[in-house]
C-alpha positions as CSV (number, residue, x, y, z in Angstrom):
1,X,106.9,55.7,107.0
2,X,104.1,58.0,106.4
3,X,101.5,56.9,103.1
4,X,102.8,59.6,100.8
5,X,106.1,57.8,100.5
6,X,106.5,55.3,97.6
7,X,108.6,52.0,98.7
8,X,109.5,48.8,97.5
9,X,109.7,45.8,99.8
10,X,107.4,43.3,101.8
11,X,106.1,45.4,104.5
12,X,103.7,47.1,102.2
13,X,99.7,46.7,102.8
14,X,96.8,46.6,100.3
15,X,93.7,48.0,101.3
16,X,90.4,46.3,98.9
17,X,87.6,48.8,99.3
18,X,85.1,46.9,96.6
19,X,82.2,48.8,95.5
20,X,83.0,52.3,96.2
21,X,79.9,53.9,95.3
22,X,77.7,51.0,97.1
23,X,79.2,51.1,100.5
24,X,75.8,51.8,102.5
25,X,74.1,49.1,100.3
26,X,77.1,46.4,99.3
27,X,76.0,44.3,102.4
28,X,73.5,42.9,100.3
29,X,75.5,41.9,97.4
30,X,76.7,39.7,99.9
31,X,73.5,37.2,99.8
32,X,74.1,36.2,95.8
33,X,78.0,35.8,95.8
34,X,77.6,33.9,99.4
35,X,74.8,31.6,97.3
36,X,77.2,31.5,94.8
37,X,80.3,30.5,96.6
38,X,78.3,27.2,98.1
39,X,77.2,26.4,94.3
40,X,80.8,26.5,93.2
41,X,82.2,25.0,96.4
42,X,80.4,22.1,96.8
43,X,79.1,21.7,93.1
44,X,82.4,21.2,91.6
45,X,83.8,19.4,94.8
46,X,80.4,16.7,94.0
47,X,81.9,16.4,90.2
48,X,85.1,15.9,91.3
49,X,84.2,13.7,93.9
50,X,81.9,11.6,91.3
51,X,84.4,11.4,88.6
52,X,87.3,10.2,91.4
53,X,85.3,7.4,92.4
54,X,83.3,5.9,89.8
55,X,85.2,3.6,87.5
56,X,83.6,3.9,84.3
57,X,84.1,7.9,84.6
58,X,88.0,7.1,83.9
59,X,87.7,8.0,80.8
60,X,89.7,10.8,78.9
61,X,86.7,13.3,78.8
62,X,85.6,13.3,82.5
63,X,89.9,13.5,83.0
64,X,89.0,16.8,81.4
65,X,86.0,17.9,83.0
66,X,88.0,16.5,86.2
67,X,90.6,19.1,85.4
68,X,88.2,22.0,84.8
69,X,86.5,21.6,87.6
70,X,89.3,21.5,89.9
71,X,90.2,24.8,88.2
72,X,87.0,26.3,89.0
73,X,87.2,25.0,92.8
74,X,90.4,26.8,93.2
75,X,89.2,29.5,91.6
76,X,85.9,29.8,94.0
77,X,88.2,29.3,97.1
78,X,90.9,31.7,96.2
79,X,88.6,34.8,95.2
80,X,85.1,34.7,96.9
81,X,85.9,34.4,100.8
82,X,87.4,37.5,100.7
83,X,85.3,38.9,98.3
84,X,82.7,38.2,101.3
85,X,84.7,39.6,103.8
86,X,84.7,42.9,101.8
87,X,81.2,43.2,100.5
88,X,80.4,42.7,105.1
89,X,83.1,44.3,106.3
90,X,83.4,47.3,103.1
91,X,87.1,46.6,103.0
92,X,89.7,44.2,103.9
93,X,93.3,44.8,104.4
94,X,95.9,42.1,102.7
95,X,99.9,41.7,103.3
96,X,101.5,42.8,99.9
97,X,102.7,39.5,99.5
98,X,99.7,37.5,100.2
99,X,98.0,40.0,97.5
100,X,100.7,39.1,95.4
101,X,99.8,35.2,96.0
102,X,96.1,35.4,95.0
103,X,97.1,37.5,92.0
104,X,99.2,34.3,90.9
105,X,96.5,31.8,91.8
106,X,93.6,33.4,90.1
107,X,95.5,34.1,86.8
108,X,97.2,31.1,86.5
109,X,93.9,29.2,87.3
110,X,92.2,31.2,84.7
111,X,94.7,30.7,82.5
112,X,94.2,26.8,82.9
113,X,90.7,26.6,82.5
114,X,91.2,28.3,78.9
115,X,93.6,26.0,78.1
116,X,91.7,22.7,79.2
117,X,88.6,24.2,77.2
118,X,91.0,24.1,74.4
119,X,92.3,20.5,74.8
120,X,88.5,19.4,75.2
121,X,87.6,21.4,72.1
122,X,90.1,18.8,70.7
123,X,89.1,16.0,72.1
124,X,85.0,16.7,70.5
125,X,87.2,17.0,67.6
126,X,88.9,13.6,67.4
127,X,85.1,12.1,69.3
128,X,83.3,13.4,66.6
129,X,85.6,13.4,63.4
130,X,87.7,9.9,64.2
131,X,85.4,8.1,66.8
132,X,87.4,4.8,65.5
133,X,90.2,5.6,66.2
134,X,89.6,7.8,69.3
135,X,91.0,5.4,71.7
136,X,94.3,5.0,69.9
137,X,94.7,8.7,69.7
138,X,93.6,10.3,72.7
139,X,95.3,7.8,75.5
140,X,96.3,8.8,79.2
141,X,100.0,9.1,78.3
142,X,98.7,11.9,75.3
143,X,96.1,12.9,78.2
144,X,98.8,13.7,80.6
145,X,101.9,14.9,78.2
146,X,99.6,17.6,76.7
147,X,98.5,18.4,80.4
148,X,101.9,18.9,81.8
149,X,102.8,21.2,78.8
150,X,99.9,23.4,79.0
151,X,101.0,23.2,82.7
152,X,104.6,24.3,82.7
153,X,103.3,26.7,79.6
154,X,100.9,28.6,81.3
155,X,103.1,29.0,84.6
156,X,105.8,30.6,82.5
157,X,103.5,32.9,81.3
158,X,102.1,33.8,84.5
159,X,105.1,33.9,86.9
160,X,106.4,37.1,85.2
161,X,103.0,38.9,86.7
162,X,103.0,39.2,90.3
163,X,107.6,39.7,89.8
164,X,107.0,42.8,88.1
165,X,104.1,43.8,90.2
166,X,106.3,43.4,93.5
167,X,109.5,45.5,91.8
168,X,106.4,48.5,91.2
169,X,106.7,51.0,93.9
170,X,103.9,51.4,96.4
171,X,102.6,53.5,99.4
172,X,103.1,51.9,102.6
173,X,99.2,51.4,102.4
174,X,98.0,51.1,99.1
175,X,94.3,51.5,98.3
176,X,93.1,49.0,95.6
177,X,89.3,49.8,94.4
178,X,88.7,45.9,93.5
179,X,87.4,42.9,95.2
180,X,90.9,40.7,94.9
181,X,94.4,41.0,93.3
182,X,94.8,41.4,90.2
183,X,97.5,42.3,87.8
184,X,95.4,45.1,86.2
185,X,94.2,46.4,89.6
186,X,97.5,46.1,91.4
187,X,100.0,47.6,88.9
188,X,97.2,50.2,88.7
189,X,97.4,50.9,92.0
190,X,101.4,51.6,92.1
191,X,103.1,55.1,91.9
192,X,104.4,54.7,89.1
193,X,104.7,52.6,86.0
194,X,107.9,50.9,84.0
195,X,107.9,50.1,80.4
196,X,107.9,46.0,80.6
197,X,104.8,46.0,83.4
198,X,102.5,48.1,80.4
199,X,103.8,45.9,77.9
200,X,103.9,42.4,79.8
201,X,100.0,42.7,80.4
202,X,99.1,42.8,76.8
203,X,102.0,40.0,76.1
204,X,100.0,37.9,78.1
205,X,96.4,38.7,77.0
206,X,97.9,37.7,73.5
207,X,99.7,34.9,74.4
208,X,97.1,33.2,76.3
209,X,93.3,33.6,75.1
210,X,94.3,33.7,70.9
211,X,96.2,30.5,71.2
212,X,93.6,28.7,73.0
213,X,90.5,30.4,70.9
214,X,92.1,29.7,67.8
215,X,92.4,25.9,68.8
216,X,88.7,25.8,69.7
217,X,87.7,27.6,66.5
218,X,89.6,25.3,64.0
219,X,88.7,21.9,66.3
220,X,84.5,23.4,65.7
221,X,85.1,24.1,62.1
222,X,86.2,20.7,61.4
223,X,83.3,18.9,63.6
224,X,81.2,21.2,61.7
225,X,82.2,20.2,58.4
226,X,81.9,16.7,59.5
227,X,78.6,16.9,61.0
228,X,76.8,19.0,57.8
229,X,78.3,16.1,55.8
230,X,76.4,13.4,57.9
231,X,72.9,11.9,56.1
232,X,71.2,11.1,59.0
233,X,69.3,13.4,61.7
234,X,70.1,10.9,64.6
235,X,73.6,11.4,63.8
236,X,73.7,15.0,63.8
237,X,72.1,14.9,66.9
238,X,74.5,12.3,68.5
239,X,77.3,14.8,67.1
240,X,75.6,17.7,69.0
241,X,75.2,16.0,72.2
242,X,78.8,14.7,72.4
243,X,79.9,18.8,72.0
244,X,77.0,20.4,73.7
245,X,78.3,20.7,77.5
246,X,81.6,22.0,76.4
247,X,79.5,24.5,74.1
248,X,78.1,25.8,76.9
249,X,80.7,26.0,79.1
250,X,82.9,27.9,76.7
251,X,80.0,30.4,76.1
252,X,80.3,31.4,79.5
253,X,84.0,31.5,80.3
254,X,85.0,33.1,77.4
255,X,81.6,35.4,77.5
256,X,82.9,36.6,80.9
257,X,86.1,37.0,79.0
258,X,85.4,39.0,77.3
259,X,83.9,41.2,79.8
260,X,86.6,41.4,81.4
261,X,88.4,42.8,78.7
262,X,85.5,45.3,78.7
263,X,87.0,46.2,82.2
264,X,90.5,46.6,81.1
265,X,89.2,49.0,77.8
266,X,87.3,51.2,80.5
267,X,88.9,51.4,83.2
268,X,89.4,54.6,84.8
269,X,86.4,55.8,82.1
270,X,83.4,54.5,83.4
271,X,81.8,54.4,87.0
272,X,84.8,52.6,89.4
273,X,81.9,49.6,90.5
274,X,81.6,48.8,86.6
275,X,85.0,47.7,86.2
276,X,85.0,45.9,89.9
277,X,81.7,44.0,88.7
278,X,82.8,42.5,86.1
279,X,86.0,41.8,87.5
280,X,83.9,39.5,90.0
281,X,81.6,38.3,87.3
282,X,84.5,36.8,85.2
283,X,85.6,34.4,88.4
284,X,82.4,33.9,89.7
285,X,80.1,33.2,87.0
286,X,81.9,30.7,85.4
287,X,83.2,28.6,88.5
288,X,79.3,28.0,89.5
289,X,77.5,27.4,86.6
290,X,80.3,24.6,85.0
291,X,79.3,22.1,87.9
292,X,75.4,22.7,86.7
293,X,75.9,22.6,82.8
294,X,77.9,19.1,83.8
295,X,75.6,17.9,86.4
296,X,72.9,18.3,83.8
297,X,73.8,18.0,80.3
298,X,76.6,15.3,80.8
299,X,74.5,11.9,81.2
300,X,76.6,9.5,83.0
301,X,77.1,12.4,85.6
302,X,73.9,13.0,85.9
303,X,72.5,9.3,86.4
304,X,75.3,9.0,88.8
305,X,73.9,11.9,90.7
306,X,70.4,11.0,90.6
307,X,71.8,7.3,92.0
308,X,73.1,9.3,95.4
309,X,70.0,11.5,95.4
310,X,67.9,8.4,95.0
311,X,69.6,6.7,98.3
312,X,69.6,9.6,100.1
């Protein structure tokens, strides 16, 4: 079937070209996202490693930072091999439906992370606001319930992605100016459009991010409250150290975010490698500085690291 013909099916091939206007120099681009990958790889494989083994970790936050980070891993192994692959070879050719695949993976994975920033969010919340009664309220039954739903929620909302992106007709070999599969990318990509695919995207942008922002926002308005109504420095402090990690991990994800939605405003109006960057950038910046912003702000994960270091 020549590559002017528009099908349907699972013989179809997608071509990801990357950086279209940095062929002759993308090489190099190579050297940071390869540094990057082992910092995510093995950073968030140490935490979950640490938090797996050592007793006195099995506790309801590090069961949190537990789930993020194996988020994040997934993340780092479904996205930056290939990304690696095309920055040395300048492109890399994908069956339709193992595109399809890594366009489920990445944005259900993404969508999990957001919604385990939201449950820790609540957890600072009931830490800092009910610290007496923390145990009683956030237990491993509540731990695991919430966990399922946001679970079974989030793959609801993603499974409807990569089915209307396979109905979509494509050339025989498609050419996708992106690093990895994504819904954006890939329904951009097809010949033509239908009316749910347009509208399904911004159903789940909505349904996702809002939910889980507006969770975060009302959990720090209440431990803000709390904590300006506190007399004593020490405590404020102690408040701000139980929430600081998460601060900062929040920050980024949801900084990256947001530049991704920078991507989706200007695509097709701005340079082709803009949009790809920050694509990347969303996945990749995220997934290797959590492990660090843990390693070092979280204390008992950090004296348990500097006890292997130490024997090493």
């Amino acid at each position: 079937m020549p590559n002017t013909t528009c099908s349907t099916g699972d013989n179809l091939e997608i071509v990801l070209v990357g950086f279209l206007g940095l062929h002759d120099i993308q090489h190099w681009l190579s050297i940071p996202f390869f540094i990057m990958f082992l910092m995510s790889f093995f950073g968030n494989l140490i935490i979950l490693l640490i938090i797996a083994t050592e007793q006195r970790l099995h506790e309801p936050m590090y069961y949190f930072i537990f789930m993020l980070s194996a988020a994040d891993l997934v993340l780092a192994v479904s996205l930056l091999p290939k990304l690696l692959v095309v920055l040395w070879y300048g492109s890399i050719l994908l069956n339709f439906n193992g595109c399809l695949a890594q366009l489920f993976v990445i944005a259900f994975s993404s969508a999990m992370e957001s919604s385990i920033l939201a449950l820790m969010a609540y957890d600072r919340y009931i830490a800092v606001t009910k610290s007496l009664r923390y145990r009683s309220i956030i237990k491993n039954q509540f731990i695991l319930r919430i966990s399922l739903f946001v679970t079974v929620r989030n793959f609801c909302i993603i499974l409807p992605l990569p089915v209307l992106a396979k109905i979509l007709p494509y050339y025989r070999v498609t050419t996708m100016y992106s690093v990895y599969c994504d819904y954006l990318a890939v329904s951009n990509a097809a010949c033509a459009q239908t009316a749910m695919s347009e509208i399904y995207k911004y159903i789940f942008i909505i349904i996702v991010a809002p939910s889980d922002i507006a969770l975060i926002g009302l959990s720090y308005f209440k431990i803000a409250r709390a904590v300006l109504k506190l007399d004593s420095r020490e405590a404020r402090q102690k408040a701000f150290n139980t929430c600081s990690s998460h601060i900062f991990v929040m920050v980024v994800f949801y900084l990256s975010g947001f530049m991704s939605i920078i991507r989706a405003v200007y695509d097709g109006k701005a340079p082709k490698d803009i949009p790809v960057l920050f694509s990347v950038l969303y996945i990749t910046v995220p997934t290797t500085l959590n492990p660090l912003i843990y390693g070092i702000k979280t204390k008992e994960i950090r004296q348990v690291i500097l006890k292997y270091l130490r024997k090493c």
